[in-house]
N, C-alpha and C positions, 0 to 999 in steps of 0.2 A: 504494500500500500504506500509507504512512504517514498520507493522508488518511482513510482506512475508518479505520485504527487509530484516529488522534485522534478520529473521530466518534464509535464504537463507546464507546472510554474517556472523553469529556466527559459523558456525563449522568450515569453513577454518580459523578465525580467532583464535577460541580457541585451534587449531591445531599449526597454529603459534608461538603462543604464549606458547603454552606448549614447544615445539621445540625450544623457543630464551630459556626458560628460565632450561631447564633439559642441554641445551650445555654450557649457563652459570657457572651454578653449577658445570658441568664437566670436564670447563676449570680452574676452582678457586682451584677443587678440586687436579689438577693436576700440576698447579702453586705451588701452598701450599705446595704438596707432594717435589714436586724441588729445592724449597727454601730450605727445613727443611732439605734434604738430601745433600745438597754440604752446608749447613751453618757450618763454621767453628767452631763454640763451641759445636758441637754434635747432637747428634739423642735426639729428644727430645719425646718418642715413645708415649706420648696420641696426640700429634700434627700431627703425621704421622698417628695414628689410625684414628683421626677425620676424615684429607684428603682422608683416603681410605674410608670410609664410605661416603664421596663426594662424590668419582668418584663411587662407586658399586651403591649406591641410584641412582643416575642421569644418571647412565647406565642404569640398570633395567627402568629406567622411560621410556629411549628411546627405549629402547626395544619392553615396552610394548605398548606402544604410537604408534609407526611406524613398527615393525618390524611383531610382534604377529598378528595383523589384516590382514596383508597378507597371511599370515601360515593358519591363520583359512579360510580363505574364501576360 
């Protein structure tokens, strides 16, 4: 019983979970980005390189995560 249950409850939950944490990434990455761009001592361009590499990674992730699987099916 506990085996069905755990199997049953692991996909929505590693669905979840991939979801809290690719939005995380794509809020920090876009935080980061807003700081570094109105911070008043200047662009500081591998700081802004990083944060975009945040937000395109954590995009793609939800992309592929949630978007892709409806397209294919």
């Amino acid at each position: 019983m506990a085996c069905a249950l755990t199997g049953y409850l692991a996909e929505p939950m590693r669905r979840f979970l991939s979801f809290l944490m690719a939005s995380a990434i794509l809020l920090a990455g876009l935080a980061l980005a807003g700081f570094e761009i109105v911070r008043a001592d200047g662009v500081r361009p591998f700081v802004l390189f990083g944060a975009l590499v945040m937000v395109v990674i954590s995009g793609a992730w939800l992309l592929e995560e949630f978007v892709s699987p409806r397209w294919l099916s």
